[in-house]
C-alpha positions in Angstrom: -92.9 58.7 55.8 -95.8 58.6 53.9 -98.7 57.0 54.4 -99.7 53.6 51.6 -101.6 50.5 51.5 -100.0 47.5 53.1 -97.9 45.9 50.2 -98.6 42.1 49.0 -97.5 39.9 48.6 -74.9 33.2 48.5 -69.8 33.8 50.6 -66.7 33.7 48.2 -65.5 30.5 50.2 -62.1 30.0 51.9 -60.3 30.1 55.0 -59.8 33.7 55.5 -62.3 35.7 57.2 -62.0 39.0 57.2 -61.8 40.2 61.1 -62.4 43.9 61.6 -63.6 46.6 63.6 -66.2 49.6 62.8 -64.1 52.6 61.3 -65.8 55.7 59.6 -65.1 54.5 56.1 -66.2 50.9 56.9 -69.7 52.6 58.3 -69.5 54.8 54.7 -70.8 51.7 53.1 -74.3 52.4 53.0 -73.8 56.3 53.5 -72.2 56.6 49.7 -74.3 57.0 46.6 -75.8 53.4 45.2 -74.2 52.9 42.4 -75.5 51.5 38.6 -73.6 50.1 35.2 -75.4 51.1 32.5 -73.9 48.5 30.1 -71.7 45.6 31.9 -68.7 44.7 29.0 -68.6 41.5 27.7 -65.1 39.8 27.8 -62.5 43.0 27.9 -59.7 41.4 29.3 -57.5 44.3 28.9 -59.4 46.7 31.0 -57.2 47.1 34.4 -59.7 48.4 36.6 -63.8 48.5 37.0 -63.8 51.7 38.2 -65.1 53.5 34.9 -68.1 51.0 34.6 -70.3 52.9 37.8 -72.1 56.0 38.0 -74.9 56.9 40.7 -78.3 54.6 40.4 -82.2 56.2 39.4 -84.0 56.6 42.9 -85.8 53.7 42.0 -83.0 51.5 43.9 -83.2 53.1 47.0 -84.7 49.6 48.2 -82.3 47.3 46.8 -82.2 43.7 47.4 -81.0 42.2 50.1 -79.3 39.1 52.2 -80.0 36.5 53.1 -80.8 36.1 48.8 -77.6 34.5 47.7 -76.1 34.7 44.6 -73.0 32.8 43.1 -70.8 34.7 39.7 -69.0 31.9 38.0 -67.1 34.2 35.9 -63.4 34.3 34.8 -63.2 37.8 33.9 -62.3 39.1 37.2 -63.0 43.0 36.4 -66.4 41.7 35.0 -67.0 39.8 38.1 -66.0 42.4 40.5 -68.8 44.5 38.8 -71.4 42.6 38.7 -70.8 41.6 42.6 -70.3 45.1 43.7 -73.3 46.3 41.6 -75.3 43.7 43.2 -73.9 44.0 46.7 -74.8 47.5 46.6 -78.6 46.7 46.1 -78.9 43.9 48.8 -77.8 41.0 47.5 -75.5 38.4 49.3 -72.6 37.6 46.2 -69.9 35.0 45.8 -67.6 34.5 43.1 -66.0 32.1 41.5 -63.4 32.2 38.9 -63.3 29.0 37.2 -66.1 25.8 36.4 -64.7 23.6 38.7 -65.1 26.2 41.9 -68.5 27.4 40.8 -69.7 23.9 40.5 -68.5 22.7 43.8 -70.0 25.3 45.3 -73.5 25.4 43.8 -73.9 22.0 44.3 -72.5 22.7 48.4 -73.9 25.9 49.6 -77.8 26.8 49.1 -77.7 29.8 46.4 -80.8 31.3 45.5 -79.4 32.2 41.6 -76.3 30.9 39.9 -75.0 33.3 37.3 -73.3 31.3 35.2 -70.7 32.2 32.2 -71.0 29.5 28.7 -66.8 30.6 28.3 -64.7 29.0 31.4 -61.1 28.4 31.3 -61.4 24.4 32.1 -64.7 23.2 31.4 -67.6 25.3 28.9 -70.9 26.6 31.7 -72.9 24.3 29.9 -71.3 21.1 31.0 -71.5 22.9 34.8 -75.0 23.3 34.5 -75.7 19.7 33.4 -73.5 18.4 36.0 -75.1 20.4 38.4 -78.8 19.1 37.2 -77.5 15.7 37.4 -75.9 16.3 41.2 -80.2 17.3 41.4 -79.3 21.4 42.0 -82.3 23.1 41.5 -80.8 26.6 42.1 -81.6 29.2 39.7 -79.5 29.2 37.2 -79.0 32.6 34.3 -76.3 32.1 31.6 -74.0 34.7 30.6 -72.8 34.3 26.7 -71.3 36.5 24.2 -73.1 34.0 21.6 -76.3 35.0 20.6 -76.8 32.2 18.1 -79.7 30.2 18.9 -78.2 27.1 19.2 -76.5 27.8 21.9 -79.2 29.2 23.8 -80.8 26.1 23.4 -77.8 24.2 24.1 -77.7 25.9 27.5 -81.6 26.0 28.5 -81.9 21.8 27.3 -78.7 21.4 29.9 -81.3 22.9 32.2 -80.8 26.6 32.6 -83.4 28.8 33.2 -82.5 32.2 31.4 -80.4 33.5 29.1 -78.5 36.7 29.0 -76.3 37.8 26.2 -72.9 39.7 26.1 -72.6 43.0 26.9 -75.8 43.0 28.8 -77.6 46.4 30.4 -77.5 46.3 34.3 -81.5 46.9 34.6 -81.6 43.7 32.5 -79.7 42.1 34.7 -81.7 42.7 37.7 -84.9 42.6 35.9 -83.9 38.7 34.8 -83.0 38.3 38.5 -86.1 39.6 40.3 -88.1 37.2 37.7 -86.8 34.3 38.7 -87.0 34.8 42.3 -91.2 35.4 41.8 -91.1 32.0 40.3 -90.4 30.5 43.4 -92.2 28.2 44.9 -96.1 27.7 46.5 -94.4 27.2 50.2 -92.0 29.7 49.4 -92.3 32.6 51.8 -92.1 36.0 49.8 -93.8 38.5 52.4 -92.2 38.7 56.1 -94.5 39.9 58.9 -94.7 40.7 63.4 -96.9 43.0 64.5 -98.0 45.2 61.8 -93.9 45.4 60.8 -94.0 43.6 56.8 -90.7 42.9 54.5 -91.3 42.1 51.0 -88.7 39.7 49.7 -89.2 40.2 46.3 -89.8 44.0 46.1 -87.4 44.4 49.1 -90.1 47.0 50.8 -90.5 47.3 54.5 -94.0 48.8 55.8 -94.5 49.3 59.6 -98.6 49.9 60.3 -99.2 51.0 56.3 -95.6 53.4 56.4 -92.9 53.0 54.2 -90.2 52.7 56.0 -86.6 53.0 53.7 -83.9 51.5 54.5 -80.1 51.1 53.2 -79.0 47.5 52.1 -77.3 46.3 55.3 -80.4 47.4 57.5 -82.6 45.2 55.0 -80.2 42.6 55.4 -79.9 42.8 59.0 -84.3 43.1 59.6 -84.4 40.2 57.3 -82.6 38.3 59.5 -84.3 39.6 62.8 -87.8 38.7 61.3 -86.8 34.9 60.1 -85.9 34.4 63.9 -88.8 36.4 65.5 -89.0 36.0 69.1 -85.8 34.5 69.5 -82.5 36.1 70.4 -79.8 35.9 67.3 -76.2 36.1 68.3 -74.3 38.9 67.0 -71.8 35.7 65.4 -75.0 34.6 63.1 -75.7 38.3 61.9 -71.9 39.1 61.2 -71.7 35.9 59.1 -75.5 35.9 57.7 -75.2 40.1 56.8 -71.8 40.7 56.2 -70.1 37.5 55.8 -67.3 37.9 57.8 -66.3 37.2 61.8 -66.0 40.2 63.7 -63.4 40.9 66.6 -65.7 40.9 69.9 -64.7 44.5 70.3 -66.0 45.5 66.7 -68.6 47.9 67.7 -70.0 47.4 63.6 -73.1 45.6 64.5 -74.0 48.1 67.0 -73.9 51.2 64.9 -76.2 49.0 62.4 -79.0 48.0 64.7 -78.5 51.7 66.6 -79.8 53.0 62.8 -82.3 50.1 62.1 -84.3 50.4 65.3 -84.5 54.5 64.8 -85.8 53.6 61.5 -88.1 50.9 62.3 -89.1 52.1 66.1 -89.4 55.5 66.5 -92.8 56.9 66.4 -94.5 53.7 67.9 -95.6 53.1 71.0 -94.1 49.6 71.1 -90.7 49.0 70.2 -89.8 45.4 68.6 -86.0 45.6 68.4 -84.3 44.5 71.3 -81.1 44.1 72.8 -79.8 41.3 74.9 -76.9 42.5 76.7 -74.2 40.0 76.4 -75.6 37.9 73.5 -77.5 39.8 70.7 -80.8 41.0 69.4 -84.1 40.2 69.7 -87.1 41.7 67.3 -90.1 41.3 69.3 -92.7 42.3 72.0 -90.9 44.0 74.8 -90.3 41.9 77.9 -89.0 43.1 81.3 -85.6 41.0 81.4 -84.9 41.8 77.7 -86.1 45.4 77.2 -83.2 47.1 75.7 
């Protein structure tokens, strides 16, 4: 790792859970090659399958975004949804979907989402109207609209029903992200951006981790799963919270998934330093700080 200056500084709803158990492909999901879509379509409901819209990312995204950011699709164009989650999932990000005005509203205005990205064209009710109601239901999520009309009324139609960016129809995925990361640095003046314990720092907008001035790189589940270890420092969190909070999903107790995660993550984070802050608590969970007799993994 080489040495740098310290840096400065959401679940597609339902009753099913997923319940499974760590297999070699399911452990393959940071190991593969992070994937980009150069130019995301617009409204091709004819394509069958997403498959043709990836091709491996710039190193520049080796530090992708992660959870706990949340981020709802409302977008009835299932292929174009599917892409835009997995492209997003694959650099961090924590992404439900919706398919329809009425879902995407209910859950905005339910669940605490960091970004809404929201589609003008919905089968029962136009993304505007959503994004008034949602105003009016006092939502202040983030909220980007996805249009294939560039005509300037309708930009204004959708930023005086109170959205906050604008993205046209077919759209380049560095835009995409770009419009994303700039409304997250908006945020607010009690808004935490930077995470740090003990000379170990996350940036949450940059999505960097630095332990005593090294970068330290990490895949997008290990972000996901420190982020979640430094917003509880000192405290044990279950492995129950980190399935749901990192992978959204219940795990079978015997699902050894977690494991192999925080196996990787503390190798990444501890090894080389005199005093490890990743901990395991037999029978519970994890800890990430100082070491203590009874807890010292």
């Amino acid at each position: 790792m080489s040495s740098a200056p310290p840096m400065s500084s959401g679940r597609e709803r339902g009753d099913e859970r997923a319940r499974h158990v760590a297999t070699r492909d399911e452990l393959a999901d940071d190991r593969g090659p992070e994937m980009q879509h150069r130019s995301l379509p617009s409204d091709d409901r004819e394509s069958g399958t997403a498959a043709h819209l990836f091709e491996p990312a710039p190193s520049r995204y080796e530090c992708p975004q992660a959870n706990p950011v949340r981020i709802l699709v409302v977008e009835d164009n299932h292929n174009l949804a599917h892409a835009i989650r997995l492209l997003l999932g694959q650099h961090g990000y924590s992404v439900d979907v919706a398919h329809s005005g009425q879902e995407g509203e209910e859950l905005a205005a339910t669940e605490p989402y960091d970004i809404v990205i929201l589609d003008v064209m919905l089968p029962d009710r136009d993304g505007v109207v959503v994004c008034r109601n949602l105003r009016r239901r006092k939502v202040s999520t983030y909220i980007l609209m996805l249009t294939a009309l560039s005509t300037t009324s309708e930009k204004i139609n959708g930023l005086e029903a109170g959205a906050d960016d604008y993205l046209i129809k077919p759209f380049e995925f560095d835009e995409l992200m770009a419009r994303i990361r700039a409304l997250m640095r908006r945020g607010t003046a009690s808004e935490t951006v930077r995470l740090e314990y003990e000379g170990l720092q996350l940036d949450l907008l940059k999505r960097e981790v630095w332990r005593d001035g090294h970068r330290i790189r990490l895949r997008a589940k290990e972000l996901a799963l420190l982020e979640v270890l430094m917003r509880n420092p000192d405290r044990v969190v279950d492995r129950a919270t980190i399935g749901q909070k990192v992978w959204d999903i219940h795990f079978e107790p015997s699902s050894n998934v977690i494991d192999k995660y925080v196996s990787a993550l503390r190798k990444k984070i501890d090894e080389g330093h005199e005093h490890p802050l990743i901990h395991t608590v037999v029978g519970t969970g994890y800890r990430l700080g100082r070491a203590s007799e009874e807890l010292r993994s």
